[in-house]
C-alpha positions in Angstrom: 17.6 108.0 -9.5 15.7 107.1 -12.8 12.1 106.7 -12.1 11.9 103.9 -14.4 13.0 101.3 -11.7 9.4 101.4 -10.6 10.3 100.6 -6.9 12.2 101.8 -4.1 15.7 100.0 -4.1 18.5 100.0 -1.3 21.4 101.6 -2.3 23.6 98.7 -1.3 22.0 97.4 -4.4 22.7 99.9 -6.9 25.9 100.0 -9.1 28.8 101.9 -6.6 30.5 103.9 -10.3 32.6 106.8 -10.1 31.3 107.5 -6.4 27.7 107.5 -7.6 24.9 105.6 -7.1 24.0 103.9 -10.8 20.7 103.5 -12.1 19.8 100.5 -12.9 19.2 98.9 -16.8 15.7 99.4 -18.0 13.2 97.5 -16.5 12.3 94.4 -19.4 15.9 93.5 -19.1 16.0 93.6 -15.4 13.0 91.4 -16.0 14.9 89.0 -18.8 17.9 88.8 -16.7 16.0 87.6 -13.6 13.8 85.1 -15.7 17.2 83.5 -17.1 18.0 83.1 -13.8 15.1 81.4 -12.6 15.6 78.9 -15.5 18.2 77.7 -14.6 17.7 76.9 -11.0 14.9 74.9 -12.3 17.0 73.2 -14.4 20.1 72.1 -12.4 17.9 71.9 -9.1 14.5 70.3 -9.7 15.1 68.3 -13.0 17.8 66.0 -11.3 15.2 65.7 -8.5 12.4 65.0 -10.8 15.0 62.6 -12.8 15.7 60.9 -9.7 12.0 60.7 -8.2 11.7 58.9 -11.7 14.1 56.8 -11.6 13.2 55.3 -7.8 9.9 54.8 -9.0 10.6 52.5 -11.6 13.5 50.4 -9.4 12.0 50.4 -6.6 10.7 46.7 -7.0 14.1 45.7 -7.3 15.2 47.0 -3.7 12.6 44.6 -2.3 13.2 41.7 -0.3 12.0 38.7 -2.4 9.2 37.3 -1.9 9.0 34.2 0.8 8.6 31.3 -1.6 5.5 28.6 -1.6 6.8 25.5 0.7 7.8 23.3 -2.2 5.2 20.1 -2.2 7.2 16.7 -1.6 6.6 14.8 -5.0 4.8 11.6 -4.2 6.3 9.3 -6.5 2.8 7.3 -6.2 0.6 10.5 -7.0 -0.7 8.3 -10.1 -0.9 4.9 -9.4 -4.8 4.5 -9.4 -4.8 5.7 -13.1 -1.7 3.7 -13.7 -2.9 0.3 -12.4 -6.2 1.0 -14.1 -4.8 1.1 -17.1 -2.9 -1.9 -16.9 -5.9 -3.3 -16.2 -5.0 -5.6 -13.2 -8.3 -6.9 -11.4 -9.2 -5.7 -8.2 -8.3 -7.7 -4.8 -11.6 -9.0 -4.9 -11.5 -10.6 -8.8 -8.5 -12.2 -8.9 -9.5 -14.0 -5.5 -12.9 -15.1 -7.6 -10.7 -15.6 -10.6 -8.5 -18.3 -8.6 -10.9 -20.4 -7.2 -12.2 -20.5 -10.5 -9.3 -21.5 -11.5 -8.2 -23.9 -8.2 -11.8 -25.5 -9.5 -11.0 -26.4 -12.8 -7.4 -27.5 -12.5 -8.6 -29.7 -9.4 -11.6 -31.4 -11.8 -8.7 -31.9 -14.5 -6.2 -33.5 -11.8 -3.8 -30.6 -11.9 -2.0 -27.2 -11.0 -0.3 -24.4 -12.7 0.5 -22.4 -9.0 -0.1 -25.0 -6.3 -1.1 -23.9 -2.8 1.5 -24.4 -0.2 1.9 -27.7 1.9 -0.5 -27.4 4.8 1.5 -30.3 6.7 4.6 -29.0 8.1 5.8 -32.8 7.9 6.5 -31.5 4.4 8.0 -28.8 4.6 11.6 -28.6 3.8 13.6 -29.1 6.9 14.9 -26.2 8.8 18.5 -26.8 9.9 21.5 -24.3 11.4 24.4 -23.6 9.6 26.6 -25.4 12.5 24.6 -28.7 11.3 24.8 -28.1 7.7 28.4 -28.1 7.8 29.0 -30.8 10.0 27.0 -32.9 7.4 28.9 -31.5 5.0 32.3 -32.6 6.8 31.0 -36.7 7.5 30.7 -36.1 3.6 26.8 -36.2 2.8 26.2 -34.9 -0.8 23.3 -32.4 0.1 23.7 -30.4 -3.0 21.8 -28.9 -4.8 18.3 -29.3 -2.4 19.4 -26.7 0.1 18.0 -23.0 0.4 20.5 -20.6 2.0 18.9 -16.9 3.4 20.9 -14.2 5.1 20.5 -11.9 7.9 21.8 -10.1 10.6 20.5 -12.6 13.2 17.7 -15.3 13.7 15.2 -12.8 14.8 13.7 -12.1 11.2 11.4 -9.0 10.9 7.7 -10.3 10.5 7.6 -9.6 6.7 10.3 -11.4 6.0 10.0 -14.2 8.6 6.3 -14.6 6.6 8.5 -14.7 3.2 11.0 -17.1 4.0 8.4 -19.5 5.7 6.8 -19.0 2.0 9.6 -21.0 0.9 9.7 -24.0 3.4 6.1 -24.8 2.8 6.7 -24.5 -1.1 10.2 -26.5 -1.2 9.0 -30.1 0.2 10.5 -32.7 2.6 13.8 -33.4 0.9 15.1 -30.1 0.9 17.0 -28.4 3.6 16.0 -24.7 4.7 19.1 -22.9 6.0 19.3 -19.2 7.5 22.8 -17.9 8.0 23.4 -15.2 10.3 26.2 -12.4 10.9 28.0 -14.0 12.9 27.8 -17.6 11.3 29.2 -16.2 8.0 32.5 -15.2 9.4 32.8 -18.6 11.3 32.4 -19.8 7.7 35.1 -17.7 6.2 37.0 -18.8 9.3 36.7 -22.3 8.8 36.6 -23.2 4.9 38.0 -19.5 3.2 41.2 -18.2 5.6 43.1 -16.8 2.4 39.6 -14.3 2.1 39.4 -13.4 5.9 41.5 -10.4 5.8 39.1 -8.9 2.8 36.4 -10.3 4.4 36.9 -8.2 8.0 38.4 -5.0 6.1 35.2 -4.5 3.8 33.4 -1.4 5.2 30.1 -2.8 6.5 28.0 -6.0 6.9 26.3 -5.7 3.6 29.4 -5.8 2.1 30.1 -9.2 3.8 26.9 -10.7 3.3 27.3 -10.3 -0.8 30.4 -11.6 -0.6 29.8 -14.6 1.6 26.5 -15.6 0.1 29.4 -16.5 -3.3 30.7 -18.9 -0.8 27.3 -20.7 0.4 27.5 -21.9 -3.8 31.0 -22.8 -3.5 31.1 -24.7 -0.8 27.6 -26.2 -0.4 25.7 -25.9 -3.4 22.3 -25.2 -3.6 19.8 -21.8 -3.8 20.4 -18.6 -2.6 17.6 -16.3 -2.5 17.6 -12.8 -0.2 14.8 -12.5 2.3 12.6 -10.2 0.2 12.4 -12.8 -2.8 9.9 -15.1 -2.4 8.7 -18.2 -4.9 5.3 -18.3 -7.2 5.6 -21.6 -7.7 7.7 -24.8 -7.0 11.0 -23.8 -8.1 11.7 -27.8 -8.7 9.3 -28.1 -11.3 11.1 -25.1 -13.6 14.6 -26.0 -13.1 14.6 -29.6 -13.6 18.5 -30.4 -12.1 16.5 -29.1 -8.5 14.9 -32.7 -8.5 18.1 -34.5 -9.1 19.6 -36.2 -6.3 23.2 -36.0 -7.2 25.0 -33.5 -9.4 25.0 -33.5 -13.4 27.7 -34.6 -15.2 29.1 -30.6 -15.7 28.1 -28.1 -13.0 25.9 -25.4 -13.7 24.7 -22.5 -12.3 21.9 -20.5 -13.2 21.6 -16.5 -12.4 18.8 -14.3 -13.3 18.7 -11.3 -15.5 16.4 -8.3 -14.9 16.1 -4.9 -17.2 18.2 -3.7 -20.1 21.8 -5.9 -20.8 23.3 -2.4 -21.0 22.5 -1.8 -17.2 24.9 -1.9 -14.7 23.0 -4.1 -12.2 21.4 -6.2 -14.7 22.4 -9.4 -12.6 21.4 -9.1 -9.1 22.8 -11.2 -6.7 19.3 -11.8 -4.8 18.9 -14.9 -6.0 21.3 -17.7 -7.4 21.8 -21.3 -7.8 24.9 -24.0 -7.7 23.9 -27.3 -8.7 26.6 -28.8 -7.1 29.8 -27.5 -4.9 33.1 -26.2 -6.0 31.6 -24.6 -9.3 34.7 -22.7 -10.8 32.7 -19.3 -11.5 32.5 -18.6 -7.8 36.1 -17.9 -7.3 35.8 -14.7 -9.1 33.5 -12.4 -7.5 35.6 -13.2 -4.4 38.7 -12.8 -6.2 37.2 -9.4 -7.6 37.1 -8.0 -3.8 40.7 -9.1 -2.9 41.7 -7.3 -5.8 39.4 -4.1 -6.1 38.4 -3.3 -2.1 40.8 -0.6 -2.2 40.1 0.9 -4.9 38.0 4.2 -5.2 36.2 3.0 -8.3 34.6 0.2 -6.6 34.1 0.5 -3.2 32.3 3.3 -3.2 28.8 1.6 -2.8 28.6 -2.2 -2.1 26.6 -3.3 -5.8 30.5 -2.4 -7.5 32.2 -3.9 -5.2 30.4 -7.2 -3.5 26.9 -7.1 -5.4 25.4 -6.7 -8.9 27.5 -4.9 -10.4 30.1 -6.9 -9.1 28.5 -9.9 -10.2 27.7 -9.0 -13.6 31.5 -7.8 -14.2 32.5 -11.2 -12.9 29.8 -13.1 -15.4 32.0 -10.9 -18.3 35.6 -12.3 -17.2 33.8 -15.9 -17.4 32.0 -15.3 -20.7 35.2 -14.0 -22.1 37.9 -16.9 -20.6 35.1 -19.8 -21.8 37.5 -20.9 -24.6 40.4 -21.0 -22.6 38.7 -23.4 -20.1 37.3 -25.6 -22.5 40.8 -26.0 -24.2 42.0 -27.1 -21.0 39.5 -29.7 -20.7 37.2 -27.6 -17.4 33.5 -27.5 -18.3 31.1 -25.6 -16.0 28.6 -23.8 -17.2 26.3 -20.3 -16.2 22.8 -20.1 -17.5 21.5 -16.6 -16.7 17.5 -16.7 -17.0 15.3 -14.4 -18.8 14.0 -11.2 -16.9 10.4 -13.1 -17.0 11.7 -16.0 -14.8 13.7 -14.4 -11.6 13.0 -10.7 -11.7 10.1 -9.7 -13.9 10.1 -6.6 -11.3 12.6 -4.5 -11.9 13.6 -1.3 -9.5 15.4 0.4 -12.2 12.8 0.3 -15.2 9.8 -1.7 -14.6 6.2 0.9 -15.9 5.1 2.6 -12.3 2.2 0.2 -12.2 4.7 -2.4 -10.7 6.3 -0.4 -8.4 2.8 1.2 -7.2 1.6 -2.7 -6.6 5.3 -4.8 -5.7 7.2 -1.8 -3.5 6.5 -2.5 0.2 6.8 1.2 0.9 4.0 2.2 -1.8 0.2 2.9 0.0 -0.9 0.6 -3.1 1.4 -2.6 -2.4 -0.7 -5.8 -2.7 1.4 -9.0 -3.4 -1.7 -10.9 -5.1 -2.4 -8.2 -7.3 1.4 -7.8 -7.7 2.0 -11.4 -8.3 -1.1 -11.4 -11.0 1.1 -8.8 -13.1 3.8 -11.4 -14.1 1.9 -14.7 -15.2 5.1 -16.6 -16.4 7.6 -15.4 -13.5 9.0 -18.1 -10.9 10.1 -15.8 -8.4 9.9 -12.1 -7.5 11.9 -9.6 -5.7 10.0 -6.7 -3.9 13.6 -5.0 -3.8 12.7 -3.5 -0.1 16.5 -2.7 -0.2 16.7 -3.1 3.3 20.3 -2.8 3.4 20.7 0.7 2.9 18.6 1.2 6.9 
């Protein structure tokens, strides 16, 4: 054996040629042949490791469990009504009460009144009657129309906000008119009794609210008068703005006067909060009852009570009438519908009115204050706080 191997070597290790032991090759190609191998076992065995260790390192975020998110903050839709009533600049509590009895002062020296206080004699208020009575007047045939003021609710107990409201209206009406709250169960008596051919509708429409927008259509028909819901309330005496309230019988042609609140465009831009017959039998109310006979079945309608019984409702039954006005004329039937400017009935609209209004005229808003509410809309007659109350 060649004493170039340098190292004692089994001979299970040497080349078997010939039945000989073989030496082995020199030793620096031993050597090269060994280091070749080493290379290689670096190569397929660590690289991929390393390659891997790499590529962990830079994933390994996204094996993670997210993050727990932040509990989102409830968005208060009032978060800026200080700075938005500031900048209206609508006095404080405090300076519009000095304001009026500035004003209550001077219009009392000059023997007048823009926004009179209420009666403080209940002898002059308007007279509260039931709905039972109104319509037995009705039937000995008293003309009672149009000084009557219908309200709606579910019975005679009124919540105190709106039992303070309503009572607005009796002290501001005077001793000739007639104050008249309907409740659930009166309003079916009344479809009973004077509309039969509208009971079926009337029972198969989904719930109450539904029936009190359609009934309050018959309170015009039949009776005449105002209608205004509970959360409307009067800034000053409605019978000095429309004059035909002061009339004791009914004009020559019968009108009726609706209010108008927002954008034309809109949907709802004639609520049926608050309405007015001068006299009873006024052709126009035929057709938002008609409308719910013909529609309460139907998907597009029903689905919320303003397209079937209310506003929308309302406003699509104001469009027929606009549209059939030459036909009626031509066969010798004159009525007329006024609708009134948004300033008048509902200067405060739900829909698009600036957030100043609905910081200071929503009941539900921590800034609500009905005189600094009332001080926003100088030429309005009534307002409507739109408390929705329906949808609770």
């Amino acid at each position: 054996m060649s004493a170039s191997i340098g190292a004692y070597i089994r001979p299970s290790r040497l080349p078997f040629t010939n039945g000989e032991y073989s030496e082995l090759p020199t030793g620096p190609k031993f050597q090269q042949k060994s280091t070749a191998r080493s290379r290689k076992l670096v190569k397929w065995c660590f690289l991929p490791a390393f390659g891997l260790l790499f590529l962990w390192w830079f994933t390994k975020d996204a094996f993670k469990a997210p993050p727990t998110p932040e509990p989102v903050k409830d968005l208060d839709p009032f978060e800026k009504c200080e700075q938005a009533i500031e900048e209206a600049h609508i006095p404080s509590l405090e300076e519009i009460t000095s304001l009026q009895s500035v004003t209550t002062a001077v219009a009392g020296a000059s023997g007048g009144s823009k926004h009179p206080p209420a009666w403080t004699d209940p002898a002059k208020w308007a007279k509260i009657i039931t709905p039972d009575e109104l319509m037995e007047r009705v039937e000995k045939g008293e003309h009672l129309a149009p000084r009557i003021l219908h309200q709606s609710w579910k019975t005679t107990m009124l919540p105190d906000r709106f039992q303070r409201w309503s009572k607005l209206w009796q002290t501001m009406l005077d001793e000739t008119w007639l104050y008249v709250l309907w409740t659930d169960a009166d309003n079916r008596k009344l479809v009973q009794k004077y509309f039969p051919d509208y009971l079926k509708s009337y029972d198969l429409l989904p719930r109450e609210i539904y029936r009190a927008d359609m009934v309050r259509n018959m309170y015009m028909h039949k009776f005449g008068g105002v209608y205004a819901d509970l959360d409307l309330v009067p800034l000053t005496r409605l019978q000095e703005s429309i004059p035909i309230l002061t009339h004791n019988t009914s004009p020559p042609i019968p009108i009726i006067y609706l209010g108008h609140m927002g954008d034309d465009n809109y949907a709802h831009s004639i609520p049926n909060a608050f309405m007015i017959s001068s006299t009873p039998g006024h052709p126009f109310w035929k057709i938002p009852l008609d409308f719910v006979k013909e529609h309460q079945l139907d998907d597009e309608y029903n689905a919320q009570p303003e397209g079937l019984t209310g506003p929308v409702a309302l406003r699509t039954s104001l469009r027929k009438w606009l549209k059939e006005t030459e036909q009626r004329e031509g066969n010798n039937t004159f009525a007329e519908v006024r609708v009134l400017p948004n300033e008048r009935i509902y200067p405060f609209s739900w829909y698009d009115s600036p957030l100043f209004h609905h910081c200071l005229c929503r009941p539900h808003s921590p800034f609500f204050n009905e005189t600094r509410c009332h001080y926003a809309f100088p030429e309005a007659w009534t307002i409507t706080y739109w408390t929705h109350s329906w949808g609770f």
